[in-house]
N, C-alpha and C positions, 0 to 999 in steps of 0.2 A: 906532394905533387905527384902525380899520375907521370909514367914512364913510359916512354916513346915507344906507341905499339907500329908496326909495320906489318903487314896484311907477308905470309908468306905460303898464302894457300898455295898446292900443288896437289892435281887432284888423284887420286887413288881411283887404279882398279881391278875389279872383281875379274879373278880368272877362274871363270865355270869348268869344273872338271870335265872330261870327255864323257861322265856318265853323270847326270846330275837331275836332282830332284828336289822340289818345294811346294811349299804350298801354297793357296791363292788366298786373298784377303779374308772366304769364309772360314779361314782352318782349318778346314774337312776335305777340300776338295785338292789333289795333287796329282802336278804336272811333273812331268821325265821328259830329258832330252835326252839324247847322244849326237857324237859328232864324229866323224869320222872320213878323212880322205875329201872334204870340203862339202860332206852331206849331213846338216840335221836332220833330225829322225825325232818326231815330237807323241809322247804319250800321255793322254786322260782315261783316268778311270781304269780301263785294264792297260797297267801301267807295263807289259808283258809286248801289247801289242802295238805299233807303232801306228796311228793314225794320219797325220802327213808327214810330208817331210819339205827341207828347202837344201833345192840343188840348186848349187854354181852351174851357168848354161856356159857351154863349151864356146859359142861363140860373142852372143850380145851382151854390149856392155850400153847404159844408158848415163847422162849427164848429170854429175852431180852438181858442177860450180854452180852455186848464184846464178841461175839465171836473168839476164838484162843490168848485171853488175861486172861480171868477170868476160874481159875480151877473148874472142874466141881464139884466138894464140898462145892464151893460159887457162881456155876452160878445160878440165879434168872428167874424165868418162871413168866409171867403176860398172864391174863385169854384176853382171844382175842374176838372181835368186829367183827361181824357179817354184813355186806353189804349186804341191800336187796331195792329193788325197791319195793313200794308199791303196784302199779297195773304193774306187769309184763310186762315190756317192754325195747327198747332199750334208754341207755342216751347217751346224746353227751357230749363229754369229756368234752367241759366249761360247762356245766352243773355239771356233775360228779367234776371236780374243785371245784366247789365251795362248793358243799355239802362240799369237804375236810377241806376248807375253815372254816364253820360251826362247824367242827368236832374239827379242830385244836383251838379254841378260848376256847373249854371247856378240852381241855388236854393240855395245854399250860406246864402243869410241866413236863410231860414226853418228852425225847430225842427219845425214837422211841415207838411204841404201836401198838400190833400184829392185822392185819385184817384178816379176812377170805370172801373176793366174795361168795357172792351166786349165783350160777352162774344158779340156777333155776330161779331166780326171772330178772336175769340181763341176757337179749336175747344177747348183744355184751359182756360178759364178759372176752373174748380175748382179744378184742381190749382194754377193759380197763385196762386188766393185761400187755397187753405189751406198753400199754400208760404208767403204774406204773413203770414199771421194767424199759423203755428204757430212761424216764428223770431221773429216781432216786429220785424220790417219797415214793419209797417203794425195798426192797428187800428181798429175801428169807431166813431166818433163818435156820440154820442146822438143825433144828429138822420139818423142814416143812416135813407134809404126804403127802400133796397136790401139784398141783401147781398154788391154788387159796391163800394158807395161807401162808401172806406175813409179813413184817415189816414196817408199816408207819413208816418215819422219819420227822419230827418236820423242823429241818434245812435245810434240802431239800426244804419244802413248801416254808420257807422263803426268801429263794436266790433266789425264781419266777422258780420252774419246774415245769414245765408240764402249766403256768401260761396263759391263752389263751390272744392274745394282747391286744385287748378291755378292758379286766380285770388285765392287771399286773399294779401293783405298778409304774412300770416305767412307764411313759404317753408318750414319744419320745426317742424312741431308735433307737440307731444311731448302728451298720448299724439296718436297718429294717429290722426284719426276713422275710419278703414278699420278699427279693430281697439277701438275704444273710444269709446262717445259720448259718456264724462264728462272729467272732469278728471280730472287725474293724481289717486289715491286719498289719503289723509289717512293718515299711515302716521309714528308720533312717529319723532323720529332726535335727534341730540344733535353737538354741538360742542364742543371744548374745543382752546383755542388759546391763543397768548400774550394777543390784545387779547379774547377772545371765551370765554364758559363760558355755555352756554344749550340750553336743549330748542326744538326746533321740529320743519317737517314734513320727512319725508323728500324728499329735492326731483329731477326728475325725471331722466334721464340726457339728456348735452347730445346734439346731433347732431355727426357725425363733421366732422372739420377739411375747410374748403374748401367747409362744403353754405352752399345760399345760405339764411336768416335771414329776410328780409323784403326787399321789391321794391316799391317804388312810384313811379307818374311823377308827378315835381313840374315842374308848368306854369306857373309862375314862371320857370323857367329852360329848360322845354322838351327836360329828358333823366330818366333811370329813377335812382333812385338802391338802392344796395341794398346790406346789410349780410354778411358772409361769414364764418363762424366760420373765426378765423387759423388759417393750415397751417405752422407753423414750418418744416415740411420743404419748401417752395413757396419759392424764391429771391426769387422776387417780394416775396414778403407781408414775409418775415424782413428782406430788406434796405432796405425801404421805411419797416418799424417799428425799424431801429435806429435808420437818418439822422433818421429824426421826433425821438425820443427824445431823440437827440446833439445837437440843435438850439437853440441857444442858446433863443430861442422858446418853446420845448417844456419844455423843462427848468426852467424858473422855475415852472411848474406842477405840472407830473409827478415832477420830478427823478429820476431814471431813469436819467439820462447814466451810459454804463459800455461796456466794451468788448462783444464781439459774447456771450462768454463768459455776461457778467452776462445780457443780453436773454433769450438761450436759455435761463437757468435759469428766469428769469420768467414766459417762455411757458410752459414745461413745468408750471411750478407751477399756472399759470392753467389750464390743461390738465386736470389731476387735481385741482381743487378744485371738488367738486359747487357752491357756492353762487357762483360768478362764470364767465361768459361772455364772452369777448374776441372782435372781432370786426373786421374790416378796412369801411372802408367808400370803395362805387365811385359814381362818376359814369359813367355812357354805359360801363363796364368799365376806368374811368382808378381807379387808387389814388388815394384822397384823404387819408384819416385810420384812428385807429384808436378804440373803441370798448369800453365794458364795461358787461355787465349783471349785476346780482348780485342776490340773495335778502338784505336789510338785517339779518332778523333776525340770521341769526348772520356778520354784518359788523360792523366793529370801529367802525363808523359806529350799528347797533343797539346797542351796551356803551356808546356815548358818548353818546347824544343819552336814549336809552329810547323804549318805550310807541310803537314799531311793530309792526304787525299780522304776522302767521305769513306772508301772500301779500303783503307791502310789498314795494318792490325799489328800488333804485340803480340810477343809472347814472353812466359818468365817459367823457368825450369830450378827444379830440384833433384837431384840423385839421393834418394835417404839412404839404400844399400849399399853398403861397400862393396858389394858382390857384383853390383853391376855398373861399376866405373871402370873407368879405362877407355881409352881412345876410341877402339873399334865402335862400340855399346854410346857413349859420349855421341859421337858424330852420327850415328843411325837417329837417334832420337832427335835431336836439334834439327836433322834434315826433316826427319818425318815432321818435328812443328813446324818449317817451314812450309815442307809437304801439303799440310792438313789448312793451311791458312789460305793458301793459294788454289787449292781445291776450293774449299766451302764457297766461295764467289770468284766467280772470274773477273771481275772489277779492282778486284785487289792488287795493287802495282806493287806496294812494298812492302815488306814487315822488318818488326824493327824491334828491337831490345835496347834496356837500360841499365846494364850491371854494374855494380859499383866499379869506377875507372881504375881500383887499384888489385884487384883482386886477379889473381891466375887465369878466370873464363876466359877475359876480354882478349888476352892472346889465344888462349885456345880456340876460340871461335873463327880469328881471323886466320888461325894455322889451317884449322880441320874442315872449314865452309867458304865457299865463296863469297864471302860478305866484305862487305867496307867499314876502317870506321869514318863515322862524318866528324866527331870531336866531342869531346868531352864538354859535359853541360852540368849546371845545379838544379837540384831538386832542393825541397827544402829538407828533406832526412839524408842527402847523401850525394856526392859529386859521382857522377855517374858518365858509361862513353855512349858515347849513340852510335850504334851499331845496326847500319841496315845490308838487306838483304832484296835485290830486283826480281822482279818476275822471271826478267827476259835470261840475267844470268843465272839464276837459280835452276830452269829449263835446262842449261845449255851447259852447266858444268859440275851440277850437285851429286853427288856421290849415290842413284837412287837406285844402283844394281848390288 
């Protein structure tokens, strides 16, 4: 019998050095801050020269409570940030992005933090106001005077608004905003399978083997990490995910262990099965582990548990390296799948994992992530904990600086 887990997350975080530097989801491209006497100083590209900055204003503060929740006898006002371009001129919005980017790494604990455009120094500051207002990056506070002095929101940035392609977290999105501004369409489809007999949505076509998935630098550990749907036909990938597999380790989990034979049918399967995603995951471009995300509904995990939603989704993780275990590297990646589930559709309300209920993860997850567990349930290979994870708390307390 499974040992009484208790959820004791307590969330970590990232303190950015006064000089600090990373990279953006393409790997190439790299952002500089500094901080100094309550002024960022934000640099791209010539990382020497400072392009804007955000200064504390000496006197305006604008409101942060809840507005039309919090009585005004306890609503709380925070001193607001000031947007100015260095040398007076126009930014283009990935640019401007990412300063936000810069900005959000060192406010990581606040849920929203009042800005003010200076719209002396910022020639397009229109356009940037209504780049802010129309993805929902930012919006206007009741006590605004202006209509430059807005609300940066934290969980906006993270769900990729306003997020220019090149640079979102997601590395293939299906559909392509080049060719579609919604979500993939609503289109009924059906399953019937040994563990699985259910209607749900038709669900999108994967991207071809070997594209990258998702790219993010995690400054905890100071490299990119990033996810890569497996190319069985890639020596690298196949031989790296057998040894994982074959691995005494490994196998008490996964059970998988089989010759090279068995692996390839695996893959292949995972390949042609629209509802799950298999995917190699890199540090700095070193193979670490290997990875799956899948649509719950018609997963033999949805037939087992019930009463998840059409856009829910799973995920299931492997560390094969011993090199890249340990807590920091552990909770980066598990966020990033959360990350990468909740990106890909914004319909997506929960993801949810099924690890066996006796094994060491099932507390690690609920130490290192905001997750719940719901209780422990039977499979027919394994009593397993149901371990979900919300939209709304994953936004508002996941470890994603």
């Amino acid at each position: 019998m499974a040992a009484t887990k208790v959820s004791g997350y307590v969330r970590q975080e990232y303190v950015a050095p006064s000089d600090h530097t990373f990279s953006l989801p393409d790997s190439t491209t790299f952002v500089r801050s500094t901080e100094a006497e309550g002024v960022i100083q934000v640099y791209l590209r010539d990382l020497a020269i400072a392009l804007v900055s955000f200064e504390r204003h000496s006197e305006r503060s604008l409101r942060t409570s809840p507005h039309g929740i919090v009585d005004d006898n306890r609503a709380v006002s925070s001193p607001a940030s000031v947007y100015k371009v260095v040398d007076p001129s126009q930014l283009s919005l990935g640019d401007f992005w990412a300063t936000l980017y810069a900005f959000w790494i060192r406010h990581s604990k606040e849920d929203v933090v009042p800005l003010i455009l200076d719209s002396i120094s910022l020639a397009n500051a229109d356009e940037i106001l209504a780049f802010l207002t129309s993805t929902g990056l930012a919006f206007y506070p009741p006590d605004a005077r202006t209509r430059f002095e807005l609300l940066l929101v934290r969980a906006s940035f993270w769900q990729g608004a306003g997020a220019p392609m090149e640079n979102n977290w997601l590395q293939s999105m299906v559909p392509h905003p080049s060719v579609s501004g919604t979500p993939f369409p609503l289109v009924q489809s059906f399953t019937r399978a040994e563990h699985v007999l259910t209607t749900h949505p038709l669900r999108p076509p994967k991207p071809s083997p070997g594209s990258i998935i998702y790219s993010r630098f995690i400054f905890t550990v100071n490299e990119q990490l990033r996810f890569i749907h497996i190319d069985a036909s890639n020596p690298a990938h196949f031989e790296a995910y057998a040894r994982w597999q074959n691995s005494d380790r490994v196998n008490v989990g996964w059970n998988e262990r089989g010759p090279d034979e068995k692996h390839r049918k695996y893959l292949a399967n995972t390949l042609v099965d629209p509802h799950t995603l298999g995917f190699v995951i890199e540090w700095n471009g070193e193979l670490a582990g290997y990875g799956e995300l899948c649509w719950v509904k018609e997963d033999r995990m949805g037939t087992y548990v019930g009463g998840l939603g059409d856009y829910d989704q799973g995920t299931h993780l492997l560390i094969g390296e011993e090199k890249f275990r340990g807590r920091e590297r552990f909770t980066a990646v598990v966020t990033s799948l959360r990350h990468v589930c909740f990106l890909r559709d914004p319909r997506t309300e929960v993801v949810v994992a099924e690890p066996r209920a006796d094994l060491p993860i099932v507390q690690l997850l609920l130490a290192y992530l905001p997750e719940e567990l719901n209780r422990d349930f039977e499979l027919p290979h394994k009593r397993a904990a149901y371990v979900v994870m919300r939209r709304e708390r994953f936004f508002q307390a996941a470890m994603l600086n």
